[in-house]
Backbone as JSON Lines, residues from 0, in Angstrom:
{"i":0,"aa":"X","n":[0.83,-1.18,0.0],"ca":[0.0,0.0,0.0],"c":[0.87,1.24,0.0]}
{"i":1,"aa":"X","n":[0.33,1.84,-0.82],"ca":[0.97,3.69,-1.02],"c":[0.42,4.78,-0.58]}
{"i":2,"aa":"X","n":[0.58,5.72,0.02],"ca":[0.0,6.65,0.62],"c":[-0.16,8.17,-0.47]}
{"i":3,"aa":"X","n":[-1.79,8.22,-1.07],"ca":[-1.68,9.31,-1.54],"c":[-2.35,10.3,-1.46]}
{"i":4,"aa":"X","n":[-2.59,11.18,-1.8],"ca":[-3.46,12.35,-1.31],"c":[-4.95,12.77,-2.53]}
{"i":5,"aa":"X","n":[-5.66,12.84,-1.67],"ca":[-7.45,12.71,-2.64],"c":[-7.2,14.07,-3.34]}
{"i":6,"aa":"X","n":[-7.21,14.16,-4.86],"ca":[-7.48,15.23,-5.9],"c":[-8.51,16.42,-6.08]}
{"i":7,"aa":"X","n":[-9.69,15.62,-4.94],"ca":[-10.08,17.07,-4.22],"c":[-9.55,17.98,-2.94]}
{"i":8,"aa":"X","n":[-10.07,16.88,-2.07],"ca":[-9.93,17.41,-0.77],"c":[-8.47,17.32,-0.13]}
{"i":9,"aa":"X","n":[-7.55,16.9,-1.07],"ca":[-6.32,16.7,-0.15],"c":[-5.92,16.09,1.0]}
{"i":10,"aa":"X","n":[-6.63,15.52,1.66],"ca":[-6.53,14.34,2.53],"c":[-6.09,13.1,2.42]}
{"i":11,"aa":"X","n":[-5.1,12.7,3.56],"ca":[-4.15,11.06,2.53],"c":[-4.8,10.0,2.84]}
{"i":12,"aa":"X","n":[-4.62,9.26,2.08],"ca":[-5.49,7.88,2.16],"c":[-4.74,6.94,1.81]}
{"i":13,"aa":"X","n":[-4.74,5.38,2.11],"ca":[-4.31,4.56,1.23],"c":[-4.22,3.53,0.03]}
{"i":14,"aa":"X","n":[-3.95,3.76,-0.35],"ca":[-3.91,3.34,-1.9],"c":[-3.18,2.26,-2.23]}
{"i":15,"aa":"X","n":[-3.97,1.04,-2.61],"ca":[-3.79,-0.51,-2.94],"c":[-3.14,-0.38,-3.87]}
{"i":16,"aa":"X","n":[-2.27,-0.9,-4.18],"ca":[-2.17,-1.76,-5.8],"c":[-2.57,-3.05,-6.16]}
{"i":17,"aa":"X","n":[-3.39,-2.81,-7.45],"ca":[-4.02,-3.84,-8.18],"c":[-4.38,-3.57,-9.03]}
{"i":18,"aa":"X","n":[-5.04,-4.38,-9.74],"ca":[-5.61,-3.93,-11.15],"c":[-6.26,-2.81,-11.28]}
{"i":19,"aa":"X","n":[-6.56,-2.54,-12.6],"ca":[-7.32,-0.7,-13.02],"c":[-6.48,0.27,-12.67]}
{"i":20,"aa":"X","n":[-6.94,1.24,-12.72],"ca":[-6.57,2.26,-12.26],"c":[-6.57,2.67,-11.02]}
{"i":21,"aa":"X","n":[-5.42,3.85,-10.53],"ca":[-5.21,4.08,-9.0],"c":[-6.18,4.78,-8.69]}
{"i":22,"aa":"X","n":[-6.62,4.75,-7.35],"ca":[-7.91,5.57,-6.68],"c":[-6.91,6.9,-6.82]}
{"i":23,"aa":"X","n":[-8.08,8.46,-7.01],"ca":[-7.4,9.3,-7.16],"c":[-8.01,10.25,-6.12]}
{"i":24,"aa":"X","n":[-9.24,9.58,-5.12],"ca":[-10.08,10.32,-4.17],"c":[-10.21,9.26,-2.99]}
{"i":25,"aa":"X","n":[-10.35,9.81,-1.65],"ca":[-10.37,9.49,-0.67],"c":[-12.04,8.62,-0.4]}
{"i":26,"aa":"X","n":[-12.74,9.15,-0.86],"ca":[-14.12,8.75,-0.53],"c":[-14.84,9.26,-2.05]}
{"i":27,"aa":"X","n":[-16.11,8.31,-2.35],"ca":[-17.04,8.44,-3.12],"c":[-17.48,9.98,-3.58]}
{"i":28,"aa":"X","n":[-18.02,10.53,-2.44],"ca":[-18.19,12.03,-2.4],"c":[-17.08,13.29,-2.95]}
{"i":29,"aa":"X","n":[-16.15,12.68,-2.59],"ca":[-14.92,13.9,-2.92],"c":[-15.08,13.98,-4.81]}
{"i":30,"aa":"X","n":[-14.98,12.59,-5.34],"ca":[-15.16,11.5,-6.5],"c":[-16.21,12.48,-7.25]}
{"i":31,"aa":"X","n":[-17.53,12.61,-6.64],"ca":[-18.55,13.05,-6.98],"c":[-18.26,14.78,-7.14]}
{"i":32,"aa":"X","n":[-17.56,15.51,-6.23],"ca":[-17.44,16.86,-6.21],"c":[-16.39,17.04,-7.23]}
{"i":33,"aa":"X","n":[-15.82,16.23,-7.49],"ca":[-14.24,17.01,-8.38],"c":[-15.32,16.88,-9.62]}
{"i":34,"aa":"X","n":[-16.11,15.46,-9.93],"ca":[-16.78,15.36,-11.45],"c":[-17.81,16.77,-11.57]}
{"i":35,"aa":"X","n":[-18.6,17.3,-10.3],"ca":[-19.25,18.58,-11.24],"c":[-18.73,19.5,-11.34]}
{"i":36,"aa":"X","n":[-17.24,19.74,-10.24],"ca":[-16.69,21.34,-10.56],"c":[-16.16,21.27,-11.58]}
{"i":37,"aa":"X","n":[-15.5,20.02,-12.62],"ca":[-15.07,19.75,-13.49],"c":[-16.57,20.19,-14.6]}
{"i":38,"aa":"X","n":[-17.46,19.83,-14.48],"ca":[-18.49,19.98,-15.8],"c":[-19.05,21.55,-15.49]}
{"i":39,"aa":"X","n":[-18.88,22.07,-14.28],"ca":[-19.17,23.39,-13.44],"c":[-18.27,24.43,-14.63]}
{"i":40,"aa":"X","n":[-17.19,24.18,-14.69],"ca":[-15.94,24.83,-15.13],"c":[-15.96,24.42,-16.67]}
{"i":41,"aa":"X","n":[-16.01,23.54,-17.05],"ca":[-16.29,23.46,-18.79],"c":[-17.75,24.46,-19.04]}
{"i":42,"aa":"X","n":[-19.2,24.53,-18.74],"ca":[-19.76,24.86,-19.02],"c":[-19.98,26.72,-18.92]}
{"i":43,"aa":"X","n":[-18.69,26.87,-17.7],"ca":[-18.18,28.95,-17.75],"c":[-16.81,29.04,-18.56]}
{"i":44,"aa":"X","n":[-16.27,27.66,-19.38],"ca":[-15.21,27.89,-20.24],"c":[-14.24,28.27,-18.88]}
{"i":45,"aa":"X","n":[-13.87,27.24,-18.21],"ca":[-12.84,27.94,-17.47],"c":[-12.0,26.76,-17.9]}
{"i":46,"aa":"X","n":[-10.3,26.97,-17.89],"ca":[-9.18,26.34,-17.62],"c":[-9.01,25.3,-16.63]}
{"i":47,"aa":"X","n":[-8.48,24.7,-16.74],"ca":[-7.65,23.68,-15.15],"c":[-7.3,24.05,-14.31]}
{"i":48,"aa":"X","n":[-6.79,25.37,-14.7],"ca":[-5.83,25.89,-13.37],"c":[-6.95,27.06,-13.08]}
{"i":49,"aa":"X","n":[-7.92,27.75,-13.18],"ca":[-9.22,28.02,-13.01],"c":[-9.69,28.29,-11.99]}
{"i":50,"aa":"X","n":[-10.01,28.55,-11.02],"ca":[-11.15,28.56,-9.65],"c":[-11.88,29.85,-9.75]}
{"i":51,"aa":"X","n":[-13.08,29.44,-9.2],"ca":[-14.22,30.19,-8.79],"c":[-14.23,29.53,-7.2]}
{"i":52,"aa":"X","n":[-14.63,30.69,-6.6],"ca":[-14.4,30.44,-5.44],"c":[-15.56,31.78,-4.58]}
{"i":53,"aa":"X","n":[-16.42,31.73,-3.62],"ca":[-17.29,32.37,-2.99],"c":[-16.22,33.38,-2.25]}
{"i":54,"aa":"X","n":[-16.8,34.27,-2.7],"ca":[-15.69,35.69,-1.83],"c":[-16.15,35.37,-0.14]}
{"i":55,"aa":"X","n":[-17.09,35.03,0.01],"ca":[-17.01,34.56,1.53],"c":[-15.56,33.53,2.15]}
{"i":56,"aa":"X","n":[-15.84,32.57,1.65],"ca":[-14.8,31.33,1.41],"c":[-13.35,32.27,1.13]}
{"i":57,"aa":"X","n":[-13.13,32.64,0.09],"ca":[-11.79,32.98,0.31],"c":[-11.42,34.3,1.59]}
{"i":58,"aa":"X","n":[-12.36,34.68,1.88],"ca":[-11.99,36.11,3.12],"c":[-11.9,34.76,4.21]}
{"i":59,"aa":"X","n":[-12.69,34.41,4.15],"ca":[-12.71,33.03,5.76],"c":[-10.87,32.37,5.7]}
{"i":60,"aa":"X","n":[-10.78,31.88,4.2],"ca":[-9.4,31.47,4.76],"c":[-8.14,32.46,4.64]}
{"i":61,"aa":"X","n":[-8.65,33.7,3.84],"ca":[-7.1,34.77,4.25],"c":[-7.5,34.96,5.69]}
{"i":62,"aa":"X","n":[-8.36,34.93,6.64],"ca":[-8.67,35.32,8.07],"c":[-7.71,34.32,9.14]}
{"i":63,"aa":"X","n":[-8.2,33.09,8.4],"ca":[-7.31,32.09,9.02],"c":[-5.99,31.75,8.72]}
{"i":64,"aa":"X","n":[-5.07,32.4,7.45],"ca":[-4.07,32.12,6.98],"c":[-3.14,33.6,7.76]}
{"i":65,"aa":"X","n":[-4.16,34.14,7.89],"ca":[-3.49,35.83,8.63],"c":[-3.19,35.57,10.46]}
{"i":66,"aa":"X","n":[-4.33,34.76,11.05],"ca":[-4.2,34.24,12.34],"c":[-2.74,33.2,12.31]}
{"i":67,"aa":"X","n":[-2.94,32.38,11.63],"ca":[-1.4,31.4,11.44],"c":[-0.43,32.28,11.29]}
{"i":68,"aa":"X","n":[-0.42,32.82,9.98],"ca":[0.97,33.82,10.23],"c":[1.11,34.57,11.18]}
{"i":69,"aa":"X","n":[0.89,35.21,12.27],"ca":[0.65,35.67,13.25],"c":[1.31,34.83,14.81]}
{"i":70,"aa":"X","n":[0.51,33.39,14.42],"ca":[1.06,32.46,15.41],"c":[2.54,32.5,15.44]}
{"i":71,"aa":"X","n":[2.91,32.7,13.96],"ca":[3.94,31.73,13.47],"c":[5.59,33.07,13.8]}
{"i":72,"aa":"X","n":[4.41,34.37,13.7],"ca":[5.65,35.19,14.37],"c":[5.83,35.37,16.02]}
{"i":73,"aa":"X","n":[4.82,35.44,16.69],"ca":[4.72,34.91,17.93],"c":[5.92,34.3,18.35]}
{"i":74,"aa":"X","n":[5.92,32.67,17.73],"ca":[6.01,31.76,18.24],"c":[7.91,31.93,17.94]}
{"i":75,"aa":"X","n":[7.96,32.32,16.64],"ca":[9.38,32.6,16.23],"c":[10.17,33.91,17.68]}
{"i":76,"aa":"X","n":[9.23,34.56,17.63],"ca":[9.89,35.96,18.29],"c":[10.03,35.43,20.04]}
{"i":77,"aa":"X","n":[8.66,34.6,20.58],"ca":[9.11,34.4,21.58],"c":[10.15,33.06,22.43]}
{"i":78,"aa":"X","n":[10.63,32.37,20.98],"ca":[11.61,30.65,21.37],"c":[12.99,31.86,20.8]}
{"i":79,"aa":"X","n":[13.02,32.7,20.31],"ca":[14.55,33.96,20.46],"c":[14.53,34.06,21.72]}
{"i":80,"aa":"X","n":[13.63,34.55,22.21],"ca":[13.92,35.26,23.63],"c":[13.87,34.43,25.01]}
{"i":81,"aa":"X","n":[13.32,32.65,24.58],"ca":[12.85,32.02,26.02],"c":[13.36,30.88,25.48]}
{"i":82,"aa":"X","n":[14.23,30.75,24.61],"ca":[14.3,28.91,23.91],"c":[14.86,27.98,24.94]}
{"i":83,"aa":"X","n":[15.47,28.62,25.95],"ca":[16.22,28.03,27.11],"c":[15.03,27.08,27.64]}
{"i":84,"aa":"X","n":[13.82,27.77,28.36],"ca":[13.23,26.97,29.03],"c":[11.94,25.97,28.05]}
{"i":85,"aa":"X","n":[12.24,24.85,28.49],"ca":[11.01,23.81,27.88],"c":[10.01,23.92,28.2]}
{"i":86,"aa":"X","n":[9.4,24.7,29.34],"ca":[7.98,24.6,29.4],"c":[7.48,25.93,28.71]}
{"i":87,"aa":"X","n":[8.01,26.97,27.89],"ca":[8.19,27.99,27.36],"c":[8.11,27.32,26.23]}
{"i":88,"aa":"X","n":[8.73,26.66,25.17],"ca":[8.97,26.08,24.3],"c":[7.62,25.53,24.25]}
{"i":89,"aa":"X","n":[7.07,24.6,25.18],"ca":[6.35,23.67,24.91],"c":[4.63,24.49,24.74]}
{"i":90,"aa":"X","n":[4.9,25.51,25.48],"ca":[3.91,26.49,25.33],"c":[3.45,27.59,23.94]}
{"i":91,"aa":"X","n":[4.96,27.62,23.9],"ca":[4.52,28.13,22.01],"c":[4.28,27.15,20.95]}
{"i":92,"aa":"X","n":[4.9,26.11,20.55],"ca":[4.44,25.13,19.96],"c":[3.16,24.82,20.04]}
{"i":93,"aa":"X","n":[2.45,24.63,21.41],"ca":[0.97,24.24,21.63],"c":[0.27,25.53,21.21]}
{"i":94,"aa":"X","n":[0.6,26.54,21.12],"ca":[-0.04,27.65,20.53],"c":[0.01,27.56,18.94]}
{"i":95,"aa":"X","n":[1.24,27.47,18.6],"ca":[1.66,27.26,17.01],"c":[0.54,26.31,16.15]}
{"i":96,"aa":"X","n":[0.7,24.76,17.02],"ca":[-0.54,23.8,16.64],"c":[-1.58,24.32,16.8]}
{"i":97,"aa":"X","n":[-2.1,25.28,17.98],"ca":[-3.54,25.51,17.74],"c":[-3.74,26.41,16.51]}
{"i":98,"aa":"X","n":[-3.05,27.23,16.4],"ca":[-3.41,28.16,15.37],"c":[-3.56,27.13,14.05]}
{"i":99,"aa":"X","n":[-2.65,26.58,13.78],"ca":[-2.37,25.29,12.52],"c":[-3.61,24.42,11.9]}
{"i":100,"aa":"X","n":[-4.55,24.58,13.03],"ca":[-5.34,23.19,13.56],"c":[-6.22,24.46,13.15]}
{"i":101,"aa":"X","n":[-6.61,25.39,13.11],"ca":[-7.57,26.19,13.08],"c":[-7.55,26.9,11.68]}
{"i":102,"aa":"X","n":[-6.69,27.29,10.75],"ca":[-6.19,27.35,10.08],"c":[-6.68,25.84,8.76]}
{"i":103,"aa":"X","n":[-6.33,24.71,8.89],"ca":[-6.39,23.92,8.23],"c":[-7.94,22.96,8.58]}
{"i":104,"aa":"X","n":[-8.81,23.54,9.19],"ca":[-9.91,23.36,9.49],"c":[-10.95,23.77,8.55]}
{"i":105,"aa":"X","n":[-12.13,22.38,8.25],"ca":[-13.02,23.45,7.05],"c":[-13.72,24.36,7.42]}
């Protein structure tokens, strides 16, 4: 078994070898969503490389990609100034992951 990642949703899964062709989606559904944004996108003449995307949806994740970067200077600025102690360390990291975790959340 090979470990690969679903062509929609990006989530890894594992992947048998055997006959046919390789699974290229994690679940049925993902399967089902890539086939209409695919007929979604032929029928507004869009490209492959293409997206339409709800201006809601993309402000939601620059919100959350702006909170991560944020973590991520935090976390840099305060292991300069405290890297000595581990429970300091262990405290920005657990901050770093939360932001990460919130961030990569649908």
């Amino acid at each position: 078994m090979t470990k690969s990642r679903c062509a929609w949703c990006g989530r890894g899964f594992e992947a048998t070898a055997g006959p046919g062709r390789p699974r290229r989606y994690c679940k049925p559904s993902c399967r089902q969503r890539d086939y209409e944004a695919r007929r979604r996108a032929a029928e507004l003449g869009l490209s492959e490389g293409e997206l339409v995307v709800a201006r809601a949806e993309l402000e939601d994740l620059r919100d959350r990609l702006y909170v991560l970067r944020c973590a991520v200077e935090d976390v840099e600025r305060d292991l300069a100034e405290n890297a000595e102690d581990p429970d300091d360390v262990r405290r920005a990291l657990d901050w770093l992951l939360d932001a990460a975790r919130t961030a990569a959340s649908e």
